[in-house]
C-alpha positions as a printed Julia matrix, in Angstrom:
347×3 Matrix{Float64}:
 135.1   56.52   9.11
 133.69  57.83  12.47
 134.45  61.65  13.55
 138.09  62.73  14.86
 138.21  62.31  18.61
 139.04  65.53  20.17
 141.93  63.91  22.01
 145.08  65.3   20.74
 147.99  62.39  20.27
 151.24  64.33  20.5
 153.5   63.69  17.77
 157.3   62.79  18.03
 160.42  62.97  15.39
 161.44  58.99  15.03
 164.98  59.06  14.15
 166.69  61.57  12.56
 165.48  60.64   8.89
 162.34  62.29   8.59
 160.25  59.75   9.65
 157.27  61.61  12.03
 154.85  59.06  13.98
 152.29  59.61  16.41
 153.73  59.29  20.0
 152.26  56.5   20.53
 151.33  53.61  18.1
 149.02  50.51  17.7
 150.67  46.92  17.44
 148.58  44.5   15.32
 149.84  41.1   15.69
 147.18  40.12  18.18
 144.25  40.75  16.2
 145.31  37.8   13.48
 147.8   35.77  15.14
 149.61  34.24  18.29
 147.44  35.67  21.16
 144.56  33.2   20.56
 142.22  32.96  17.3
 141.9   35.95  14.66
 138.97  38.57  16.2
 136.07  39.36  13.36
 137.77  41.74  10.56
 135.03  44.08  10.9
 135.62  44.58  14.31
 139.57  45.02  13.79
 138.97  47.24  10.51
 136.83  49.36  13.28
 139.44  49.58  15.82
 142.15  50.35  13.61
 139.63  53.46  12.5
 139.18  54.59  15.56
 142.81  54.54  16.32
 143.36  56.78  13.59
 140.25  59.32  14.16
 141.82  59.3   17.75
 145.39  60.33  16.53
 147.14  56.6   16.58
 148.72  57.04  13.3
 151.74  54.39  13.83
 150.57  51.13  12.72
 152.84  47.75  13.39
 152.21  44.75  11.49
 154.76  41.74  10.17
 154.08  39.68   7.37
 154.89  36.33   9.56
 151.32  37.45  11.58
 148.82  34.64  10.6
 151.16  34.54   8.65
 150.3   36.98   6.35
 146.05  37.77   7.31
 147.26  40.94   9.34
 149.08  42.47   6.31
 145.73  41.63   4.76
 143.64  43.28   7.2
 145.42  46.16   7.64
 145.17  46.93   3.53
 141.6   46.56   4.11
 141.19  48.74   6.56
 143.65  51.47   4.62
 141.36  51.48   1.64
 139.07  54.68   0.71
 141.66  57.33   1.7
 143.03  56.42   5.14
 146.48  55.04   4.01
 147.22  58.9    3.69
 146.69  59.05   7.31
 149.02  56.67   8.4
 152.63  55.88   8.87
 153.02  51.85   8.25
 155.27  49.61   9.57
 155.98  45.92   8.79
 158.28  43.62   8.74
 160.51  40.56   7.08
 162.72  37.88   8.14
 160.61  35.39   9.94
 158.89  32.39   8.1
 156.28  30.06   9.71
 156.97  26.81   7.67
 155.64  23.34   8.73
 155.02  24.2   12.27
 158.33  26.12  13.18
 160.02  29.4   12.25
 162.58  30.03  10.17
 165.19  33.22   9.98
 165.81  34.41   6.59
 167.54  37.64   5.41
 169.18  36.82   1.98
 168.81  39.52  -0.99
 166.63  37.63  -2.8
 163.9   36.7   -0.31
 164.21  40.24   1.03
 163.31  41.78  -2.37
 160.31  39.08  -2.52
 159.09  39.36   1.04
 158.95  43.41   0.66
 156.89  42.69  -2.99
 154.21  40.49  -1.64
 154.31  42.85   1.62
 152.96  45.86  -0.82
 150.86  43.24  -2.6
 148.91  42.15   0.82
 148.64  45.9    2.06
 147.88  46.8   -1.44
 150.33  49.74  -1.27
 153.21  51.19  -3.82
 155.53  52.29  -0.09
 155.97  50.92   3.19
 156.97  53.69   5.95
 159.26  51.79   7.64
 160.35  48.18   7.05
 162.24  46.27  10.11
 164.19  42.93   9.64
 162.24  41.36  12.21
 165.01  38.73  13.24
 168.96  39.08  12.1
 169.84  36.21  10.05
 173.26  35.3   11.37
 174.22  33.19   8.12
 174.02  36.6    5.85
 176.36  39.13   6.91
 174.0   42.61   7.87
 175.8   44.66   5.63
 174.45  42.04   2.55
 170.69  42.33   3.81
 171.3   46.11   4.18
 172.43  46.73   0.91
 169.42  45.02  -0.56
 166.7   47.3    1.49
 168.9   49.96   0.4
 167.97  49.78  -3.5
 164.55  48.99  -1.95
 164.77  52.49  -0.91
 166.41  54.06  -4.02
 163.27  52.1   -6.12
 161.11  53.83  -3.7
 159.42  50.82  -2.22
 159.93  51.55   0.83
 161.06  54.85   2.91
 163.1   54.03   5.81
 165.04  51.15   7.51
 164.47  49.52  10.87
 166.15  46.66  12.75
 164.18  44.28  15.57
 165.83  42.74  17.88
 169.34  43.85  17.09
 172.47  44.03  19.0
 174.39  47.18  19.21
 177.15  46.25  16.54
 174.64  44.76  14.16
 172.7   47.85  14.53
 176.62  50.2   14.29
 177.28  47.64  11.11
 174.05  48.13   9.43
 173.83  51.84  10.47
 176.87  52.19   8.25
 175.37  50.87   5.51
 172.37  52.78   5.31
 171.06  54.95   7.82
 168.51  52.98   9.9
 165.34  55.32  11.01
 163.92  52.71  13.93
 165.3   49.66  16.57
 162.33  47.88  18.05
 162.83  46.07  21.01
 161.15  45.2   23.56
 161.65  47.66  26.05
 158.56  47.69  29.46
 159.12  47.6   33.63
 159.76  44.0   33.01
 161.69  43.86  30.38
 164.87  46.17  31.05
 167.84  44.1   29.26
 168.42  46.61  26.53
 169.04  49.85  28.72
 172.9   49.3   29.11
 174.29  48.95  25.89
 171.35  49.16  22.9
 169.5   52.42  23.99
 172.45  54.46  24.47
 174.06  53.33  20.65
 170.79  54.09  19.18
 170.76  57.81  20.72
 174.43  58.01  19.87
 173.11  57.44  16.21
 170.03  59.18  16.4
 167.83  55.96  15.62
 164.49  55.6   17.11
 163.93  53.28  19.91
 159.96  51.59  19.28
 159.19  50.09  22.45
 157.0   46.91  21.51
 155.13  44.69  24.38
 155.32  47.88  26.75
 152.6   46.25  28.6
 154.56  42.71  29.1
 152.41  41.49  26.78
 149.45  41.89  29.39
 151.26  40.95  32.33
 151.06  44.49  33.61
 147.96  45.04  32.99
 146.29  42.58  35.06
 148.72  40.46  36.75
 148.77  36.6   36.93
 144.88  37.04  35.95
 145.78  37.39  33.03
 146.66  33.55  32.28
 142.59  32.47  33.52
 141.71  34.54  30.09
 144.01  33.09  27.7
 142.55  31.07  24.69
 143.83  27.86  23.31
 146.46  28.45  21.13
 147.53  31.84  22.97
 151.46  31.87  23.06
 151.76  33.83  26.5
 150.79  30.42  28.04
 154.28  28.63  26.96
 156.6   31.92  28.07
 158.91  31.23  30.83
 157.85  34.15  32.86
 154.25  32.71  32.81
 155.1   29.6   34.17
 153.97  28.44  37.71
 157.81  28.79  38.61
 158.4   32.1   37.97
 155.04  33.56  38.02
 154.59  33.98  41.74
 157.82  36.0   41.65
 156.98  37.87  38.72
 153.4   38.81  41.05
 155.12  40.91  43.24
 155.96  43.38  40.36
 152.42  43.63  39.0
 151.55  43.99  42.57
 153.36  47.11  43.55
 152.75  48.39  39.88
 148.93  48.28  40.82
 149.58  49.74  44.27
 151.16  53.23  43.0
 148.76  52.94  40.32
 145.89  53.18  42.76
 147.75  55.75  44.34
 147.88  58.1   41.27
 144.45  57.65  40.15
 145.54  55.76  36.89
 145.15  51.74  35.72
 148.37  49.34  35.81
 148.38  49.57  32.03
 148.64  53.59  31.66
 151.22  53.51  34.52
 153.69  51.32  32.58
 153.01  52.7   29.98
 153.51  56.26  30.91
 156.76  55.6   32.49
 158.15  54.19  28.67
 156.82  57.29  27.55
 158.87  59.38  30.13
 162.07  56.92  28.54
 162.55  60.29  26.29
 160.82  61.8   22.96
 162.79  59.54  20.85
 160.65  56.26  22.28
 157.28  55.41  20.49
 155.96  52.44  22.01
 153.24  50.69  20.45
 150.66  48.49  22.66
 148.49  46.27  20.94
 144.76  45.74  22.03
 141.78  44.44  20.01
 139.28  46.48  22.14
 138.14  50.0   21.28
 137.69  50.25  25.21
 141.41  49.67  26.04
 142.67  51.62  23.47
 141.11  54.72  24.55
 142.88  54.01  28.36
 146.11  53.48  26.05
 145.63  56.78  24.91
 145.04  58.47  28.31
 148.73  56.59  29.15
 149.82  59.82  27.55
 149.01  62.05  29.62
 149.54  60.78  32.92
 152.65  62.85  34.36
 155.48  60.99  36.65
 157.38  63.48  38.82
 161.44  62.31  39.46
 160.16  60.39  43.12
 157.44  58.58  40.47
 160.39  57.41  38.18
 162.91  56.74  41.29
 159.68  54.68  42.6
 159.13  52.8   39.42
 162.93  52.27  39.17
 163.22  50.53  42.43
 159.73  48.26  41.73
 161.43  47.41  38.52
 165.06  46.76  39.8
 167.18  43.98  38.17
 166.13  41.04  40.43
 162.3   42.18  40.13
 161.31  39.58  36.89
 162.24  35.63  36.91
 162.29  34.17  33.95
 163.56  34.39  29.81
 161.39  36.52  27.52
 160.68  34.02  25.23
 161.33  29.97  25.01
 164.65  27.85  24.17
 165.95  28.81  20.55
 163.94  32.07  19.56
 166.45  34.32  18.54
 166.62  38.23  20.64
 169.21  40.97  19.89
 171.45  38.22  22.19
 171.78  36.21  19.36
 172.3   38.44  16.49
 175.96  38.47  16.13
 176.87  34.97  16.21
 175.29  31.72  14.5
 172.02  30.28  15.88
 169.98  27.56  14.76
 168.02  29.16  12.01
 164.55  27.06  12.53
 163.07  27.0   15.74
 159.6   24.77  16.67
 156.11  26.69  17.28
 155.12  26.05  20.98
């Protein structure tokens, strides 16, 4: 591995079970799956090194990315020493099966997804292991109790929940203590401040903040749909479509504007302002570019005074994004309380 950057990541407490990330962390879906074709493994084995010489400790990965090649990657890249460095995350619940995905969060397939999980990463402990999508047909407290033993067996170390309402989160909370939510949580994506952020401070739970950067959005505006490959999801989200997109412009726009105005890129002034969300917030952009995530890192140090927040606030007010965050039928924290279909089709 390369030399330790001399940029210092802060470190931050997530949740109030131990669990200590870096303050911010690196999401890997992108590099395998869903945002166009898988980039060269050498290339991502190199990034994810230099995210960790550079103090990006907290890595992200699900076993439904690919599905599964991420897992794979990221054991790779963890081999010779460096999986002491690192606090992993991954994930269960969502299976790609004959071109749609299904929800699943039975005992059994729990047990069996966190096995070949540890197989792929070719690890004896995950960090921290989220359902990645409630399954409404198994009550919370049955899937809980299974990651529980999961725990007690030491396979993994702590419980997280993605894309949870507040009672599932209150239900499963009282079942075992759950270390991490992850939702997703940017300028333009707001929905969860009212009711989800508050219960998961109330139960000292960590809040990780995935697609801080609306998924590229606020990084480079409506440009970003000329440099989208076949195949890239982004291209069949609501808010990327022609009807919403001009609307969704004048966000980006005024997001640039201050940017320019405080000497920083759109991306490290979205991000920044997540960061300023509170200590208990990790959020975890994903990039497959050495180059970006060294501006990712910089996010961190960019300070917003109280007229930069009440700025941001008002850029980012309720009516400022037009459209869903994802497509007809893929379950969000809206849906985790009551039934839903449990298959939905692959764009």
């Amino acid at each position: 591995m390369a030399a330790e950057s001399s940029v210092k990541v802060p470190r931050i407490k997530l949740g109030t079970q131990g669990l200590e990330v870096s303050a911010q962390g690196l999401g890997c879906m992108g590099m395998s799956s869903f945002y166009g074709p898988p980039k060269p493994e050498p290339d991502m084995i190199e990034l994810i090194h230099h995210a960790i010489n550079s103090g990006i400790t907290f890595l992200d990965t699900s076993d439904v990315y690919g599905p599964h090649t991420n897992e794979i990657l990221l054991g790779k890249a963890l081999k010779d020493g460096v999986r002491e460095k690192v606090e992993l995350a991954t994930k269960f619940g969502i299976i790609l099966q004959d071109n749609q995905f299904c929800v699943q969060g039975d005992p059994a397939y729990v047990r069996a997804a966190c096995e070949a999980s540890l197989k792929r990463l070719d690890i004896d402990c995950i960090d921290l292991y989220y359902q990645h999508r409630i399954d409404t047909r198994v009550p919370i407290e049955v899937t809980i109790g299974e990651l529980k033993k999961l725990v007690e067996e030491g396979k993994i170390k702590y419980i997280g929940l993605s894309e949870a309402s507040t009672s599932t989160i209150k239900r499963a909370h009282a079942v075992h203590p759950i270390t991490a939510v992850q939702l997703e949580w940017s300028l333009w994506s707001r929905d969860v401040e009212k009711e989800i952020i508050p219960t998961c401070r109330e139960l000292g739970i960590g809040i990780v903040a995935y697609s801080p950067l609306g998924r590229g959005f606020l990084s480079f505006g409506p440009k970003l749909l000329e440099t989208l490959s076949e195949g890239d999801s982004r291209k069949y989200f609501p808010r990327f479509q022609p009807e919403n997109l001009e609307h969704n412009k004048r966000l980006f726009d005024s997001v640039n504007d201050m940017a320019n105005r405080k000497g920083c890129t759109p991306s490290q002034l979205a991000l920044a302002w997540v960061h300023h969300q509170g200590i208990d917030v990790c959020p975890i952009p994903g990039t497959t570019k050495i180059e970006n995530l060294n501006k990712n890192i910089e996010a961190l140090f960019v300070k917003l005074s109280k007229e930069d927040m009440a700025e941001l606030e008002s850029i980012a007010s309720a009516d400022a994004v037009k459209g869903d965050r994802y497509g007809p039928g893929l379950g969000t924290w809206e849906h985790s309380d009551t039934p839903l279909l449990s298959t939905w089709k692959v764009a």
